[in-house]
C-alpha positions as CSV (number, residue, x, y, z in Angstrom):
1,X,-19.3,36.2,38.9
2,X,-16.0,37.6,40.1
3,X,-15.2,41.5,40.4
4,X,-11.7,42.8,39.6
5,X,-10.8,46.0,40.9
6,X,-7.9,47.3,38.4
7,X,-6.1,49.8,39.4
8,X,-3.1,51.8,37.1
9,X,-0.3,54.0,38.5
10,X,2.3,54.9,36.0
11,X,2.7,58.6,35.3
12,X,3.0,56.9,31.8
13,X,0.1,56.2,29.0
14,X,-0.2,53.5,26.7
15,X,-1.5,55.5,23.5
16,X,2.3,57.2,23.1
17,X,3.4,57.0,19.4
18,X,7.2,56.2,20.1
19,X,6.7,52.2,22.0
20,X,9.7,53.0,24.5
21,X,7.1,55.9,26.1
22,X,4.6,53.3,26.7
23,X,4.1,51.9,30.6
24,X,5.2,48.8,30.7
25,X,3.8,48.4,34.5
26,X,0.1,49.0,32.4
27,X,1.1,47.3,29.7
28,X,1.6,44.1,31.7
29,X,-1.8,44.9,33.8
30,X,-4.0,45.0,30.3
31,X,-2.4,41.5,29.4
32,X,-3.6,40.2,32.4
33,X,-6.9,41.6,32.3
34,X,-7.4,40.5,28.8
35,X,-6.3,36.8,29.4
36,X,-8.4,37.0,32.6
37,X,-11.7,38.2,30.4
38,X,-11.0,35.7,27.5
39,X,-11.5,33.0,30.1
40,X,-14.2,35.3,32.1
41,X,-16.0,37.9,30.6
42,X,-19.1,37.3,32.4
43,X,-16.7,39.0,35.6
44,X,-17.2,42.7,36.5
45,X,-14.3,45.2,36.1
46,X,-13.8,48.2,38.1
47,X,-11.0,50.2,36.6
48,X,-9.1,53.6,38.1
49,X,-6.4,54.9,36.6
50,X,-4.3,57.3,39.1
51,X,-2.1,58.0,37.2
52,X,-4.3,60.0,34.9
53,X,-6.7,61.0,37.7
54,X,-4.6,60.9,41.2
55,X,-6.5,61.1,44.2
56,X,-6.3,64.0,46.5
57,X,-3.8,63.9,49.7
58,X,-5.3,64.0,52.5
59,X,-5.1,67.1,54.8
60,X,-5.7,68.2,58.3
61,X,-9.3,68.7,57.9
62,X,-9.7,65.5,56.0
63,X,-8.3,63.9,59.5
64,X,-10.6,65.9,61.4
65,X,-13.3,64.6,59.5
66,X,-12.8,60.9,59.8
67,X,-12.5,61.4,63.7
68,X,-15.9,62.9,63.9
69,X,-18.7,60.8,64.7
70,X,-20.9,60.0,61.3
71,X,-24.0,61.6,63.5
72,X,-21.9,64.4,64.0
73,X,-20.0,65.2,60.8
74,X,-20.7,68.4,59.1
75,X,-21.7,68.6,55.3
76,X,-18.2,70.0,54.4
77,X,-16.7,67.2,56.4
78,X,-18.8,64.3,54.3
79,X,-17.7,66.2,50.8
80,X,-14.1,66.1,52.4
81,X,-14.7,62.0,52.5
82,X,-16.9,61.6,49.7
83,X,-13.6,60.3,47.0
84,X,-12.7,57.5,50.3
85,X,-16.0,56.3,50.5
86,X,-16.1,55.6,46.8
87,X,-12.8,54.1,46.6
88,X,-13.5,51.5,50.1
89,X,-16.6,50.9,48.3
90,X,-14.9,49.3,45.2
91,X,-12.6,47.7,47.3
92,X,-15.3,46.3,49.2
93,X,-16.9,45.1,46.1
94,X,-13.6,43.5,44.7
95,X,-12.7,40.0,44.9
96,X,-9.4,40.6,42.9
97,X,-6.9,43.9,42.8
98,X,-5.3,44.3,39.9
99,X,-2.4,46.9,40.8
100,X,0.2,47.8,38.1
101,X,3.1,50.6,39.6
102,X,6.5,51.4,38.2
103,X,9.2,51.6,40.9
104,X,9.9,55.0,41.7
105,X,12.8,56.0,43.5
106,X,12.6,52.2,45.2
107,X,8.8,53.1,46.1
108,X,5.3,53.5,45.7
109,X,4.0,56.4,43.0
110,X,2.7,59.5,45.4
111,X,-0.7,59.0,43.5
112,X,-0.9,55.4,44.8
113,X,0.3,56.3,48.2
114,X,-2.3,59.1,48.3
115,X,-4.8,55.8,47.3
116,X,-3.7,54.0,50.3
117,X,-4.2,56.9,52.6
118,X,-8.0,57.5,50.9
119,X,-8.5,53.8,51.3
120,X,-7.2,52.5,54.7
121,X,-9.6,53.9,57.4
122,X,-10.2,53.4,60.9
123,X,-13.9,51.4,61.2
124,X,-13.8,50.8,57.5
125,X,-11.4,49.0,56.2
126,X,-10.0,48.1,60.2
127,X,-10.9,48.4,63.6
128,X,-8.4,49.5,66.1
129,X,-8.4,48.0,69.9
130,X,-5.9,48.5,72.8
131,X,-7.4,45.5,74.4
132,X,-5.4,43.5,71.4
133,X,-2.3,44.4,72.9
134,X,0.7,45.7,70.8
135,X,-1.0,44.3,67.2
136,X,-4.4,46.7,68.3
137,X,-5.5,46.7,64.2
138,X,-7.4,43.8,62.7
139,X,-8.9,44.3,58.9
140,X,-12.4,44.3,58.4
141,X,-12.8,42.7,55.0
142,X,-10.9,39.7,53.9
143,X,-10.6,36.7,51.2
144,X,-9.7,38.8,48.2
145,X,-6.7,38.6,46.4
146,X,-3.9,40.9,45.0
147,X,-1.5,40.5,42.0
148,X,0.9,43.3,42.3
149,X,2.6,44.2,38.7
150,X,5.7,46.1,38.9
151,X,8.1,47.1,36.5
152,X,11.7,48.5,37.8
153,X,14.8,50.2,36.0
154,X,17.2,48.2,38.5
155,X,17.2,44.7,39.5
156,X,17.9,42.2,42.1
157,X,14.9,43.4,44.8
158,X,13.8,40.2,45.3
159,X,14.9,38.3,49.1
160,X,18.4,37.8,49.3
161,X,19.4,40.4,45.6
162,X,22.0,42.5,45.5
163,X,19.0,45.5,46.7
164,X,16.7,43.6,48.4
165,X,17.1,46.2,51.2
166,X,16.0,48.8,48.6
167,X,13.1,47.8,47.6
168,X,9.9,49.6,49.3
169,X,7.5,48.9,46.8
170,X,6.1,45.3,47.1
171,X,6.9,44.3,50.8
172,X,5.0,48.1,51.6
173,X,1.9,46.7,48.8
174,X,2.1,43.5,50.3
175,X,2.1,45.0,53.9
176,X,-0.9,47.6,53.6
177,X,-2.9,44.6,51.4
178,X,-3.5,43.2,55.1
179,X,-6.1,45.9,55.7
180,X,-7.9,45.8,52.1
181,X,-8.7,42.3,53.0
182,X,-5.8,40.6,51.3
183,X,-5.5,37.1,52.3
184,X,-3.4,35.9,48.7
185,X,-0.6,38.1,47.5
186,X,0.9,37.6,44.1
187,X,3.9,39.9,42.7
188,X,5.0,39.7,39.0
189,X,8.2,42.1,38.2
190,X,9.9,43.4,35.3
191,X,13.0,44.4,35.3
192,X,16.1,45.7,34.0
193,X,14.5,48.6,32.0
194,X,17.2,51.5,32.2
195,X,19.4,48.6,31.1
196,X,17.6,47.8,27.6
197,X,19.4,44.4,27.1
198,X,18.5,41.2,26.7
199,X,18.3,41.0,30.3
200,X,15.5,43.1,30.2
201,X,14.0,41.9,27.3
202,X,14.4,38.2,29.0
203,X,12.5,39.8,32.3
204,X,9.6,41.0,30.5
205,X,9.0,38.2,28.7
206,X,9.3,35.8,32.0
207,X,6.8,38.6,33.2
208,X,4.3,37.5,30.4
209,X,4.5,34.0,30.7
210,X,4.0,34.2,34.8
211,X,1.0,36.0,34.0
212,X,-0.2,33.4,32.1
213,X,0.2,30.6,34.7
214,X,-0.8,33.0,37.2
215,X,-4.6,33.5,35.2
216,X,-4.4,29.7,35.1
217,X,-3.6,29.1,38.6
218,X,-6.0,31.4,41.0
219,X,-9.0,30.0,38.7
């Protein structure tokens, strides 16, 4: 049995009465996870939306209290940590992330950002060591996969488009997946959507069909 951890950025919900309000970052996610569970639905799910419930930012304290020795932390300090525990814990448990985002201003959502700064943790999810030279990190967990699905107003972010240098949304995914564990990376893109063309229309619908070789492909 295969656990999927799906997670959901977008500011935006799905249950809007005018379609153009609708996330289509989520709405791309739930057609993967329903293809996926058609084939699979003996698999586990594991499903945060951040968008709807974003994770606190971390703080001064909440620093403090990840430096402090587990024998040594104070009751206020575990509360402080209680939300990253839980989320490393599902990502421990995952063999699959499912993470939908929009593009916002060329980046991450601040909710999934706050995510990545609950998640990634010294002698959880990596283990830090001068002795290693100038790469001292190394991730703990590893094998799982990640399919990153984005959706984006612009276009051309991919390697070598016209702003490829603008786009710090998947290479920054991509780049902190090393220390969930991520040893497959998989990025499916919409695009064009402040446009509302055919060339968006055409994106989206490439976007559907590479999610269905995609379900095909990694099992």
């Amino acid at each position: 049995m295969t656990t999927i951890l799906h997670i959901d950025t977008s500011a935006r919900r799905l249950d809007n009465t005018i379609q153009e309000y609708n996330s289509i970052s989520k709405s791309l996610a739930a057609y993967f996870m329903d293809k996926w569970l058609t084939q699979h639905s003996e698999d586990k799910v594991i499903y945060r939306d951040l968008g709807l419930h974003p994770p606190e930012f971390i703080s001064q304290e909440w620093i403090a209290a990840v430096f402090t020795a587990d024998e040594k932390k104070t009751s206020e300090q575990k509360s402080l940590l209680a939300l990253s525990e839980t989320l490393i814990d599902e990502v421990d448990k995952a063999d699959i992330i499912v993470l939908s985002s929009p593009m916002y201003n060329y980046g991450m959502p601040a909710t999934l950002k706050a995510w990545f700064d609950q998640v990634i943790r010294i002698n959880k999810t990596f283990t830090f060591d001068l002795a290693r030279g100038d790469f001292p990190l190394e991730p703990i967990m590893s094998g799982k996969k990640l399919i990153l699905i984005t959706s984006s107003g612009e276009f051309g972010f991919e390697m070598g488009g016209i702003r490829e240098k603008m786009n710090h949304l998947g290479p920054h995914v991509e780049t902190l997946g090393k220390y969930l564990g991520i040893d497959e990376f998989y990025e499916i893109k919409s695009e064009y959507q402040e446009f509302s063309d055919k060339r968006h229309e055409k994106s989206l619908q490439h976007a559907y069909q590479k999610i269905d070789m995609l379900v095909k492909q990694i099992f």
